[in-house]
C-alpha positions, 0 to 999 in steps of 0.5 A: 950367376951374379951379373955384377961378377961377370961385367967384363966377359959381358963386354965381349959376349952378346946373349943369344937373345941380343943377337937374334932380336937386338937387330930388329924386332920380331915381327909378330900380329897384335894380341886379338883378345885384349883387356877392356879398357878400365878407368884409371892407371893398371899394372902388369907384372913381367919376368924375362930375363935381366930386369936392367933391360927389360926395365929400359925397354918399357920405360920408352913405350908410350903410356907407360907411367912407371917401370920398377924393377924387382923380384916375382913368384917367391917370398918377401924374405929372400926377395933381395939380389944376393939370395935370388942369385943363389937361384934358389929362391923361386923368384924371377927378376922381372918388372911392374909396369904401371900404364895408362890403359887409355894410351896402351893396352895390356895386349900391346905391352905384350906383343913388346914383351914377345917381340924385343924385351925379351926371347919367349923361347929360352927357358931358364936363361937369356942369353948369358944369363943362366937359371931360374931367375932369369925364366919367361913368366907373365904374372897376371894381375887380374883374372882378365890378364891371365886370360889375355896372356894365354891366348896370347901365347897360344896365338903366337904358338898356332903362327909359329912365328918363332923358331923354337916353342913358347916356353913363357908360364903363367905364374902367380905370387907378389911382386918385391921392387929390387934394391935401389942400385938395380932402378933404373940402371940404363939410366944412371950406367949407359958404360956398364958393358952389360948395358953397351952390349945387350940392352942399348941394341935391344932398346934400339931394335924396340924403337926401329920394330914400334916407332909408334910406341916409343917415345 
């Protein structure tokens, strides 16, 4: 369903994954495999739901150079707002987060990205928002990522740290940067009743669970 078309029942009603982590992070175990550290800035592709706020979330985490919010795993043809909402394009919402691997590593982003961007567990949805755009997905971007990212998955999977099952896949495809209204929407909306109620809690929980992230 089109975000833009249900703002006012966003005013009153708080996606499952805003009421279960927005208070606080969960708390999971830092990635033990992570990517060695590379020279120069690198970029990770992730999908989890609305990209307003997974967008504010990783633009306030320490290292992280540049949040673009855009469309992951289907064409560049349908790759816009109105056709992806149609939820049959293939694509998820997601985010291309350049970093600086010498301030943040790729697993760290990860554990955020489990712990408070968004709910690992919920498939096809988060929250209020409802299909496949809206899927847990991690698009690596390397063969070194992919790998990271599934023993990842499978670490939180063996703790069971989470009270349903990791439902996040591991997806191929490009990355297309959204329409300039949807970059950085936190920002430039901090009223929109979809920002007020879902992600200035989600963002306040990212920096009362990683203090030492946040900036």
């Amino acid at each position: 369903m089109n975000r833009l078309t249900i703002a006012a029942a966003l005013a009153v009603t708080l996606s499952a994954c805003g009421s279960a982590n927005a208070e606080r992070a969960v708390p999971i175990p830092a990635a033990v495999q992570d990517v060695p550290r590379a020279n120069g800035l690198q970029t990770a592709v992730l999908a989890g739901g609305c990209f307003w706020g997974m967008e504010a979330v990783f633009e306030h985490v320490k290292g992280v150079r540049n949040v673009t919010a855009g469309y992951a795993g289907g064409s560049a043809a349908t790759a816009t707002y109105d056709q992806v909402s149609t939820e049959t394009t293939r694509h998820a919402e997601a985010v291309k987060i350049v970093y600086d691997p010498a301030q943040i590593s790729y697993g760290t982003l990860l554990r955020v990205y489990f712990s408070i961007a968004h709910n690992p567990t919920e498939l096809n949805r988060q929250g209020p928002d409802t299909g496949p755009s809206y899927r847990s997905a991690i698009f690596p971007q390397n063969a070194a990522q992919k790998s990271v990212a599934a023993a990842y998955i499978a670490q939180l999977g063996a703790a069971k740290l989470f009270p349903k099952p990791i439902v996040t896949k591991l997806e191929g495809g490009g990355f297309f940067p959204a329409e300039a209204y949807h970059q950085n929407f936190f920002d430039r909306n901090p009223t929109h009743p979809y920002i007020v109620n879902i992600d200035k809690p989600k963002l306040a929980a990212f920096r009362a669970g990683f203090p030492s992230l946040a900036r």
